[in-house]
Residue, then its C-alpha position, 0 to 999 in steps of 0.5 A: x172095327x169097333x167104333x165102325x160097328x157102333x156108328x153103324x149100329x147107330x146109324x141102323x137104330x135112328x133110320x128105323x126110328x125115324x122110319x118108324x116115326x114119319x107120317x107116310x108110314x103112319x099113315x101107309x099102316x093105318x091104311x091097311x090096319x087101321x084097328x092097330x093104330x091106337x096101339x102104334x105109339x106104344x109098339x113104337x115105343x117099345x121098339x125102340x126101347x128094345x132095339x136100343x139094347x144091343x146098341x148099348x151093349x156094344x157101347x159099354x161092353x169090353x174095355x176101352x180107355x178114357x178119352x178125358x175124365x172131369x176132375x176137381x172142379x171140373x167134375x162138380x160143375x159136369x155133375x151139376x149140369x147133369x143134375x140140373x139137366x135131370x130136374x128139369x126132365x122130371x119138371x118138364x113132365x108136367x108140360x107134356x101129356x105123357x099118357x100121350x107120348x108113352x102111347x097109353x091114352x092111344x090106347x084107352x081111348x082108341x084114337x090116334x093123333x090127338x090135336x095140340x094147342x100151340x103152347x109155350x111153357x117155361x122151359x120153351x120160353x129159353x129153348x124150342x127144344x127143352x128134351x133134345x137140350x137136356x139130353x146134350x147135356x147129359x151126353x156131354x157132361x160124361x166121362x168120354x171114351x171111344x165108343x162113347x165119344x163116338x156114340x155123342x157124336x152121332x147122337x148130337x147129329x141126329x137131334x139136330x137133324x132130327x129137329x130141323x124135320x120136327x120144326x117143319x111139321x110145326x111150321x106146316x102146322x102153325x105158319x108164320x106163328x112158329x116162325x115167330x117163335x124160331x126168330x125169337x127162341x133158339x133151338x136146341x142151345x139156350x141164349x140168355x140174351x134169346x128168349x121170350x118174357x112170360x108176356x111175349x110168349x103169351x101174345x104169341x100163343x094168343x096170335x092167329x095161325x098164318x100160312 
């Protein structure tokens, strides 16, 4: 009955944040409140903080017992993956314009959407989607039990559908350009044998967008 509830409440929490997220709405909000939208990504924002809360809290309330606990080396090389993850979190900060992403530059300067440049930093050279990457390996670096094997579950499905639509809207943004870039980059885990040099990834910002 549990894990029932924690897939639903997650099921629940990523249909409204997708909800939330989707153009159409955007768009069917700004139509009506059109004064509102440069305080939407910061209300989007902390919804989905706030929202978050309750699925935690079913996750980590109670007992449950340990599916699997890294040990020895194990530990060492989950922790240190997971410690890698976090470095490249706060170092990909700078890629990203995060006044931007938490909805504050929205609202200082009372706009909405702002126009991005189709940029290839460091981190996109090796994975097009470098935030989805480190989140799966904070997730499943950790010690499991139910709730939290079913809440990685979930949360690894998610990001991967998640990224298939977010790819399509590049797509639809920058044509054969991103196509290039999805031929030559994986997605969400990284290849060595996969990636673009610093060069490649300069010729291909550089090239025209093509529909």
């Amino acid at each position: 009955m549990k894990l029932g509830a924690i897939l639903l409440a997650w099921f629940g929490y990523f249909a409204l944040h997708s909800l939330l997220a989707a153009a159409r709405f955007k768009g069917w909000i700004g139509n009506r409140w059109p004064r509102f939208m440069p305080r939407y990504r910061i209300v989007f924002n902390a919804t989905a903080a706030v929202t978050l809360l309750p699925v935690l809290w079913l996750v980590y309330g109670g007992e449950s017992i340990w599916l699997w606990q890294w040990k020895g080396s194990w530990a060492w090389i989950a922790n240190g993956l997971a410690l890698a993850a976090i470095v490249c979190l706060f170092a990909s900060a700078r890629i990203y314009d995060m006044d931007e992403f938490l909805g504050l530059r929205q609202l200082r300067e009372h706009g909405n959407d702002f126009s991005q440049t189709f940029t290839i930093s460091t981190l996109h050279r090796f994975v097009r989607h470098p935030w989805y990457c480190i989140g799966l390996v904070l997730i499943w670096t950790r010690d499991m039990t139910e709730p939290l094997l079913i809440s990685a579950l979930a949360i690894t499905a998610y990001l991967f559908i998640g990224s298939k639509f977010e790819e399509w809207k590049l797509i639809d943004s920058y044509g054969e350009r991103y196509r290039g870039y999805m031929a030559a980059v994986p997605g969400l885990v990284p290849l060595p044998w996969k990636c673009l040099t610093a060069e490649e990834a300069k010729t291909l910002m550089d090239s025209p967008d093509l529909r």
